[in-house]
LUMVEXLUM-173490 format. One record per residue: residue in one letter; y, z negated, x negated of N, C-alpha, C, O in turn. Coordinates in steps of 0.2 Angstrom, whole numbers, m for minus. Each point is the difference from the previous one (the first is absolute). Example, Ala and Ser with C-alpha at 12.3 -4.5 7.8 and 13.67 -1.06 7.14 Angstrom:
! LUMVEXLUM-173490
  r    nc2    nc3    nc1   cac2   cac3   cac1    cc2    cc3    cc1    oc2    oc3    oc1
  a    m28    m39    m66      6      0      4      6      0     m4     m1     m3     m5
  s      6      7      7      6     m1     m4      5     m3      4      6     m1     m3
***
This chain:
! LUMVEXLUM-173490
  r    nc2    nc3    nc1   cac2   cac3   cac1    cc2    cc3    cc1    oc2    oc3    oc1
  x    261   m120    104      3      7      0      2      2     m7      4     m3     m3
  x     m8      7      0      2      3     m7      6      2     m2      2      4      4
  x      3     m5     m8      6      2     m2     m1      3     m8     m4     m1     m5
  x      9      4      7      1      6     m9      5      0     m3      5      2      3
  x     m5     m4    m10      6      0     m4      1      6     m4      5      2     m2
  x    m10      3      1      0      3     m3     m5      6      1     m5     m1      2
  x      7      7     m4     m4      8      1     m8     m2     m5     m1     m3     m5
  x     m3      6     14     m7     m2     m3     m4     m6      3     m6      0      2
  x     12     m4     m3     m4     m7      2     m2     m1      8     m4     m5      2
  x      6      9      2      0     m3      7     m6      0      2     m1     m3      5
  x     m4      5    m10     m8      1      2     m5     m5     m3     m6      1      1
  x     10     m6     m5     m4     m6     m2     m3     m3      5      2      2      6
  x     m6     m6     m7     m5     m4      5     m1      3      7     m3     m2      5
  x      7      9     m5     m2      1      7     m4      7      0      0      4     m5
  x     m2     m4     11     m6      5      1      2      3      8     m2     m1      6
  x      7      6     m9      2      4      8     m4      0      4      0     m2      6
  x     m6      7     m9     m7      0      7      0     m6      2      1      0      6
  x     m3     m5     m9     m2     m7      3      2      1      4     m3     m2      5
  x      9      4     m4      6     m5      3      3      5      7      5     m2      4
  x     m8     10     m4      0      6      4     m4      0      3      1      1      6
  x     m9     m2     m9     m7      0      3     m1     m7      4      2     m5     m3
  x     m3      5      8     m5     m6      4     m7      0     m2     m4      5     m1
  x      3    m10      2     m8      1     m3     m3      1      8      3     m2      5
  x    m12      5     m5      0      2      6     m5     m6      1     m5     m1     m4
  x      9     m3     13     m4     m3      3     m8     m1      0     m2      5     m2
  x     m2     m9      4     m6     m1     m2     m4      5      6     m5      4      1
  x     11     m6      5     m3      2      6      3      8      3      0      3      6
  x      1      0    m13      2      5      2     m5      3      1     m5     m3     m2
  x      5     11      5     m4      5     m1      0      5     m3      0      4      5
  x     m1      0    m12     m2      0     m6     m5      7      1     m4      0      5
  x      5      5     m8     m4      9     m1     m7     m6      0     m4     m2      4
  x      4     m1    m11     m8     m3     m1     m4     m4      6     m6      2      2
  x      8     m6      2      0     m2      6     m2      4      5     m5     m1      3
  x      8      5     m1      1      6      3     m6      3      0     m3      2      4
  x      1     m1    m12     m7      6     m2     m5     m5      4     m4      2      5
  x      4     m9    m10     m5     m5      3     m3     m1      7     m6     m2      1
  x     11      3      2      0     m2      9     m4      6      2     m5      0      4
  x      7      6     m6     m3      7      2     m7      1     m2     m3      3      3
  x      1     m5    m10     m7      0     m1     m3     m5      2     m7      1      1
  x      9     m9      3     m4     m5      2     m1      6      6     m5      2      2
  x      8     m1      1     m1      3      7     m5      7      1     m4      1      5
  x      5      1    m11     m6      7     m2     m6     m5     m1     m4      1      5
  x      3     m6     m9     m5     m1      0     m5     m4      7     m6      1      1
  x     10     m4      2      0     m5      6      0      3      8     m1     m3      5
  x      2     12     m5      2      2      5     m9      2      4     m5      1     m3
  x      7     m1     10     m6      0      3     m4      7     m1      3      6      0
  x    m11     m6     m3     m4      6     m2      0      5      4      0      6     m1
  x      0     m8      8     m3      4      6      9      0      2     m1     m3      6
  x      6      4     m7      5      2      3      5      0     m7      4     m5      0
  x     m5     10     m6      5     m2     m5      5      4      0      0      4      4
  x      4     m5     m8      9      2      1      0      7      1     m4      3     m4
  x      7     m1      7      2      8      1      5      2     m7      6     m2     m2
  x     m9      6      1      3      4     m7      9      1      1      4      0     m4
  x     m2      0     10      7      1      1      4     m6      0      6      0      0
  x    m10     m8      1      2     m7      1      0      2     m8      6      2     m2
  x    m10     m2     m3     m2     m2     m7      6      4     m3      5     m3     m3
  x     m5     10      2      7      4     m1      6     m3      2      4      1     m5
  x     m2     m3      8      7     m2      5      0     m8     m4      6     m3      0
  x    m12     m2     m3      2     m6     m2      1      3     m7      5     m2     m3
  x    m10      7     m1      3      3     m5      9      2     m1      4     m3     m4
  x     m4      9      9      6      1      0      7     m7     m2      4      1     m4
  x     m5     m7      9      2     m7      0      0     m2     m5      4     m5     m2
  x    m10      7     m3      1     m6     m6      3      5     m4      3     m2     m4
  x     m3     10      4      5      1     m5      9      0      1      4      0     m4
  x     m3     m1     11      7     m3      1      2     m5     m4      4     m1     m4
  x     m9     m5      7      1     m7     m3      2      1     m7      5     m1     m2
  x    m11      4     m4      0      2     m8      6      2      0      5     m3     m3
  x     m3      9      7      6      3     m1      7     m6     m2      3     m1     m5
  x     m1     m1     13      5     m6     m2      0     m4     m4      6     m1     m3
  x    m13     m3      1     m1     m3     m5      4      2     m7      2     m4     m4
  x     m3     11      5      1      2     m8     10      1      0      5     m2     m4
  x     m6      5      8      9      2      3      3     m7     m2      4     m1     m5
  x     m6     m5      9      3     m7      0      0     m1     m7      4     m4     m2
  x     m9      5     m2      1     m3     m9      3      5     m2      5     m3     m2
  x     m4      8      2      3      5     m3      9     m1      1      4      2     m5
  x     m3     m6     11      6      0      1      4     m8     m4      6      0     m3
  x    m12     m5      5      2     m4     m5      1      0     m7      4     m4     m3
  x     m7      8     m1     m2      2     m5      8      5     m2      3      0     m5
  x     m1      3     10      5      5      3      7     m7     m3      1     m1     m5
  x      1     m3     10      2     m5      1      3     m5     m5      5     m3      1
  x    m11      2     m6      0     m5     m5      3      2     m5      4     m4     m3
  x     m5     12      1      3      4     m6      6      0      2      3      0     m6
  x      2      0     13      4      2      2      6     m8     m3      5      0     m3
  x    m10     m5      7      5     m5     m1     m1     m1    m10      6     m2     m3
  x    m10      2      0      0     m1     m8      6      4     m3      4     m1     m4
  x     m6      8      8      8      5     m5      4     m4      4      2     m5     m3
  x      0      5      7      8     m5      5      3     m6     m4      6     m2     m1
  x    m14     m1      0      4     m7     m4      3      3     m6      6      0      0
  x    m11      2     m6      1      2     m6      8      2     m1      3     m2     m5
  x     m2      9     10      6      4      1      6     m7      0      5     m1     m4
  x     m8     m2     10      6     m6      1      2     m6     m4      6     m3      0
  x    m12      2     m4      0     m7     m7      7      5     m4      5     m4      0
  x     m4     11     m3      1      4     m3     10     m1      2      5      0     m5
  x     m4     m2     12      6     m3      3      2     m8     m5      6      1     m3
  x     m8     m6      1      0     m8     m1      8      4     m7      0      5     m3
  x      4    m10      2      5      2     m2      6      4      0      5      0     m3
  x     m8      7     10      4      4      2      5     m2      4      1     m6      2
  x      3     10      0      4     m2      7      1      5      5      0      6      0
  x      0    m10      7     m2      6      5      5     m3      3      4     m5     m2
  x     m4     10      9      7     m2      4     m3      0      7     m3      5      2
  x      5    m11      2     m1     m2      6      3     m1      5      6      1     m1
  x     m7     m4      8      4     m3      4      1     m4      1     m2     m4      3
  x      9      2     m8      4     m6      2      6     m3     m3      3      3     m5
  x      1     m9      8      8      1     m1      1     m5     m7      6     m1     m2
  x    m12     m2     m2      2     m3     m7     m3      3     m5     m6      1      2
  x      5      0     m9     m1      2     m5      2     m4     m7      6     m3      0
  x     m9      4     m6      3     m6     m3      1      5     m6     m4      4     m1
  x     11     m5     m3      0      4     m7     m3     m4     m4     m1     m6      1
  x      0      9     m4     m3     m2     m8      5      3     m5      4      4      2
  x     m5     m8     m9      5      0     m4     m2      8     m3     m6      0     m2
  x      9      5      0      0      6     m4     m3      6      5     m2      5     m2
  x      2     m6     10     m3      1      4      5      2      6      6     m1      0
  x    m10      4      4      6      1      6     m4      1      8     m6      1      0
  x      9     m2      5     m2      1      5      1      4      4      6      1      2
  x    m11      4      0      1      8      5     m2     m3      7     m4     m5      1
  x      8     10      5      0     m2      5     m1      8      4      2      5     m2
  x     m5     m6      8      0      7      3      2     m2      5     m1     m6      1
  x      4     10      4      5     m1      6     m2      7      3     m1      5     m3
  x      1     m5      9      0      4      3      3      2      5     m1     m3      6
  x      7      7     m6      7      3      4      0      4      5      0      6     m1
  x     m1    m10     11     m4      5      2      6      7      2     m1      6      2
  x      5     m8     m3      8      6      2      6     m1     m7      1     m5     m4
  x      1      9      4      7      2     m6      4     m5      4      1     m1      6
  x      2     m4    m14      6     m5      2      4      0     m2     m1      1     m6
  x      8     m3      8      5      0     m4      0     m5     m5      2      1     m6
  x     m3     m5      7     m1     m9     m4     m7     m3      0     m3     m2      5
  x      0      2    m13     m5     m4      0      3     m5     m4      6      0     m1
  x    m12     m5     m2      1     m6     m3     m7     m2     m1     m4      1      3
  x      4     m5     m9     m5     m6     m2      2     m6     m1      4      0     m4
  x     m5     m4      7      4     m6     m1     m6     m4     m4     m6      2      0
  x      7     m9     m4     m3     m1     m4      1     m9      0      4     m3     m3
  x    m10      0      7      2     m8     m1     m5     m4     m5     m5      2     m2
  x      8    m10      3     m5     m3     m3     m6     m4      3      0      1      6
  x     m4     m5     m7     m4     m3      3      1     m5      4     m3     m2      5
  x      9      2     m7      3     m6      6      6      3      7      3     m3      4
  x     m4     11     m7      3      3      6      8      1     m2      4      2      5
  x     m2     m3    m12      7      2      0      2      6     m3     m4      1     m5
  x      8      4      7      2      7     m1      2      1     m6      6      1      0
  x    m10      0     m7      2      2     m5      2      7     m3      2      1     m6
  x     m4      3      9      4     10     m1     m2      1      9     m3     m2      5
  x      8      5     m8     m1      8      7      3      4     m2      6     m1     m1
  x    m10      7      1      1      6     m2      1      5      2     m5      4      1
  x     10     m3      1      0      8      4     m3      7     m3      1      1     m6
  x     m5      3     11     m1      6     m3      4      3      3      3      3     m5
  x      1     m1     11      7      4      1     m7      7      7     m4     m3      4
  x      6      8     m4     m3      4      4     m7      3     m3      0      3     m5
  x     m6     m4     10     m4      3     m2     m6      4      3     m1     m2      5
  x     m1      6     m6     m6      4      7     m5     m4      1     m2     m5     m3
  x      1      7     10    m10     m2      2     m4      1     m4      0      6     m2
  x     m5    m11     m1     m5      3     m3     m3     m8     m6      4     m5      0
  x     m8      6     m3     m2     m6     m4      6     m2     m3      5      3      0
  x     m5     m7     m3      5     m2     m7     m3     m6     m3     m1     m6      1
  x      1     11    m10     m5     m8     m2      5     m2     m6      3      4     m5
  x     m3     m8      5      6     m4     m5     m2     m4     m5     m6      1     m1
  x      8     m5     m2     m1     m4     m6      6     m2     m3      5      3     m1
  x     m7     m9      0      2     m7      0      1     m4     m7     m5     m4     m1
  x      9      5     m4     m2     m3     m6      4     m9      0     m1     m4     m4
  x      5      2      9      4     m4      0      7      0      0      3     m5      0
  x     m1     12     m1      8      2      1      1      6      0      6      1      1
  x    m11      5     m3     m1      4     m1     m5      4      5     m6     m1      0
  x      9      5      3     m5      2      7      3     10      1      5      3     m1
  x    m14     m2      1     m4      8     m1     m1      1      8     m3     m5      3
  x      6     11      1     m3      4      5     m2      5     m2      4      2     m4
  x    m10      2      6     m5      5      0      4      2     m6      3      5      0
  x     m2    m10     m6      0      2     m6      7      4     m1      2      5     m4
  x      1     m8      8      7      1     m1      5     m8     m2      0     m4      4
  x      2      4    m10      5     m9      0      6      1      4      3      5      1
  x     m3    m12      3      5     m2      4      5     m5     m2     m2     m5     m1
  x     10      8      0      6     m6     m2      1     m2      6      5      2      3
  x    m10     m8      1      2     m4      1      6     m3      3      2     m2      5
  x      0      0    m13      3     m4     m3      9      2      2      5     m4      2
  x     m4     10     m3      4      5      2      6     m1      2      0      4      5
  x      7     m8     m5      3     m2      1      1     m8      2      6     m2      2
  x    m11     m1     m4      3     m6     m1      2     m2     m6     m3      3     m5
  x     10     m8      4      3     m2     m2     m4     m2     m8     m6     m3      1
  x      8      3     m7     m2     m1     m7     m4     m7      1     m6     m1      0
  x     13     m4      1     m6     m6      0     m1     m4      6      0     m6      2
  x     m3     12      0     m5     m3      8     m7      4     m1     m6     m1      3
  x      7      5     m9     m6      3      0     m6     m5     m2     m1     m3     m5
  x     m5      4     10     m8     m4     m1     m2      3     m6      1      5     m3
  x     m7    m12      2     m3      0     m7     m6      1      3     m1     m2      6
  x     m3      4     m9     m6      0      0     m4     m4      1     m1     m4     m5
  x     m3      1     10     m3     m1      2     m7     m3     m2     m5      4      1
  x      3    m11     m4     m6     m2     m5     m6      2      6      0     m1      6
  x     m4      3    m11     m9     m2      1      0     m3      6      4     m4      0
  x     m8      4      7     m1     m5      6     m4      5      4     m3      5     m2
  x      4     m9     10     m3      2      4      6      2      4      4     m5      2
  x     m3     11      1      7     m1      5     m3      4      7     m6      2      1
  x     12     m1      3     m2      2      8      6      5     m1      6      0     m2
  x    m12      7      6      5      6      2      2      2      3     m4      4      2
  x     10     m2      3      3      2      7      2      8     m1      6      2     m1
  x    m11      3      3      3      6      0      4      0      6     m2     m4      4
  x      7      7     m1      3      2      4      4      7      0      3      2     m5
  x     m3      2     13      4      7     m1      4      1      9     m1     m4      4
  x      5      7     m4      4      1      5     m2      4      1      1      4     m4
  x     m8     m3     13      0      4      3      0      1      3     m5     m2      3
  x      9      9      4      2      0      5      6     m5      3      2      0      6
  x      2     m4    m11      5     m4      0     m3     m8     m1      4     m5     m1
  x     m8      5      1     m3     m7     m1     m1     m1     m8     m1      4     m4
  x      2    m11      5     m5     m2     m9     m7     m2      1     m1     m5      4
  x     m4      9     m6     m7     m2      0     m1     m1     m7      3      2     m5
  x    m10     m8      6     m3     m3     m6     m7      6      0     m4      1      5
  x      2      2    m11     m5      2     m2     m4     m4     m3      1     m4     m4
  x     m9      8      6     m5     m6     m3     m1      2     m7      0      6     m2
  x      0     m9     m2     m1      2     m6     m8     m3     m4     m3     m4      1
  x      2      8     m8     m5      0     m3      0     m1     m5      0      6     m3
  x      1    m10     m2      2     m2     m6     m7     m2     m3     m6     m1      3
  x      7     m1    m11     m6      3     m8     m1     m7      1      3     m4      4
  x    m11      2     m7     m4     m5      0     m4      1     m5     m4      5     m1
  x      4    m11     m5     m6      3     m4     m8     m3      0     m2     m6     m2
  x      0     11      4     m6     m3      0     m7     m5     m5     m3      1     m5
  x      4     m6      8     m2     m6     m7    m11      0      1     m4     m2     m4
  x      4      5     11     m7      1      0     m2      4      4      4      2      4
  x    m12     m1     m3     m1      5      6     m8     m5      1     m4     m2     m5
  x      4      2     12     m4     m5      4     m6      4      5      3      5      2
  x     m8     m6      0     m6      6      2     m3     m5      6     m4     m5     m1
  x      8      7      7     m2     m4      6     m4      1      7      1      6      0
  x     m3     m7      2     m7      4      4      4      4      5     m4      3      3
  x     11     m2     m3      3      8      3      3      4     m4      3      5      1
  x     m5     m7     m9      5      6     m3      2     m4     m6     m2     m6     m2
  x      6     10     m2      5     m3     m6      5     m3      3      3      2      5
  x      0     m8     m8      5     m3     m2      4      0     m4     m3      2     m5
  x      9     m2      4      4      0     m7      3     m9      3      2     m2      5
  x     m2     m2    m13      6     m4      0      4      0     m3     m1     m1     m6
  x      9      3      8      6      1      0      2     m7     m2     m3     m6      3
  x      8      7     m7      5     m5     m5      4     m1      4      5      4      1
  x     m5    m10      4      7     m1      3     m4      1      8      1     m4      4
  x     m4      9     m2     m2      1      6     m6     m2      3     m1     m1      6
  x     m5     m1    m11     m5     m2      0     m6      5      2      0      5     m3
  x     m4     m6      6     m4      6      1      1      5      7      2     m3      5
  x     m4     10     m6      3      7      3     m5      4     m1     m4      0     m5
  x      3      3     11     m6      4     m1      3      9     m3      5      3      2
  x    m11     m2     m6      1      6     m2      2      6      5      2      6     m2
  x     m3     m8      8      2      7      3      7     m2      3      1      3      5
  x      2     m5     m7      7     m3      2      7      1     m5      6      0      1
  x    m12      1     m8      7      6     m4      2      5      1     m4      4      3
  x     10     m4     m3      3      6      1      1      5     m7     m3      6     m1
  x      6     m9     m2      0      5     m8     m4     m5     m8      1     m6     m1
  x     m3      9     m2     m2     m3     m6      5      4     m5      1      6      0
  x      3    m13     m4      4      2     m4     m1      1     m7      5      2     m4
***
């Protein structure tokens, strides 16, 4: 399976047609075939009883259908092959980006931050992010306090947290020296949660992954994600 590090390269060694087109069977039946079969029969057909002009017309008419499909079926292939070449290309064009997916870990990098999208299906009194580590112990939870129905996308610098581009204190009333520190470089896990209808619900969440390559597999593109391993291109949600 071909992999890409880089814009351009997704089409070394491979040959999309090759790889779109079936080659056609021996025992298929083929316009050329078709002509052949109908002139052995013109020539072979009995003198004293030969084909009626309306049989010969109508096997006519039959091999222009066939030619027709024929041509239609490469056309689409041909249709097909350009399709997945621009797709990969487009997608090689991703490999050091970051995109945002479905799922509850994400890893910071250092000078770097992580964005998350949430989706709020009613107006809450109380949300939150909570914030663990790999081993599952609760290091932040962050209230966002009341907020409406509707997307919410955040970001994540390690102590330092953006909704729809708006900064959140957090931090806001706890005590001087209880206040957290920011949080090194890792892989962590994220607990969105909102009060609604009187309950606390966990929301699914979609957090940044950057893409370390893009992979061309016999249903489509791949990305492999840092941290999540490989994810299929129709599975992004946002390109960041």
């Amino acid at each position: 399976m071909p992999e890409v590090n880089a814009a351009g390269s997704v089409l070394n060694g491979l040959s999309i047609g090759d790889k779109t087109r079936e080659d056609t069977k021996s025992n298929e039946l083929g316009q050329n075939e078709f002509l052949q079969l109908m002139i052995a029969q013109l020539e072979n057909q009995d003198p004293l009883s030969p084909q009626e002009n309306g049989e010969f017309i109508a096997q006519l008419a039959q091999f222009s259908s066939v030619e027709g499909i024929d041509r239609l079926n490469n056309s689409f292939d041909d249709f097909n092959a350009s399709f997945l070449s621009n797709q990969a290309l487009q997608a090689s064009s991703l490999v050091g980006r970051s995109v945002t997916v479905a799922s509850e870990t994400a890893i910071l990098d250092p000078q770097s931050y992580v964005s998350g999208l949430v989706t709020l299906p009613a107006s809450t009194p109380g949300m939150s992010i909570k914030v663990y580590s790999e081993s599952g112990a609760l290091l932040q939870d962050m209230p966002l306090g009341a907020q409406a129905a509707g997307d919410k996308v955040f970001r994540w610098d390690g102590i330092n947290l953006e909704v729809n581009g708006e900064i959140v204190d957090w931090t806001k009333g706890i005590p001087q020296n209880q206040l957290p520190e920011a949080l090194a470089p890792g892989k962590y896990r994220f607990e969105v949660s909102a009060m609604i209808e009187g309950e606390n619900t966990q929301l699914d969440t979609a957090l940044s992954a950057n893409v370390n390559s893009v992979t061309l597999g016999p249903e489509g593109l791949n990305l492999n994600l840092a941290g999540l391993g490989i994810v299929s291109l129709d599975e992004v949600k946002q390109f960041n």
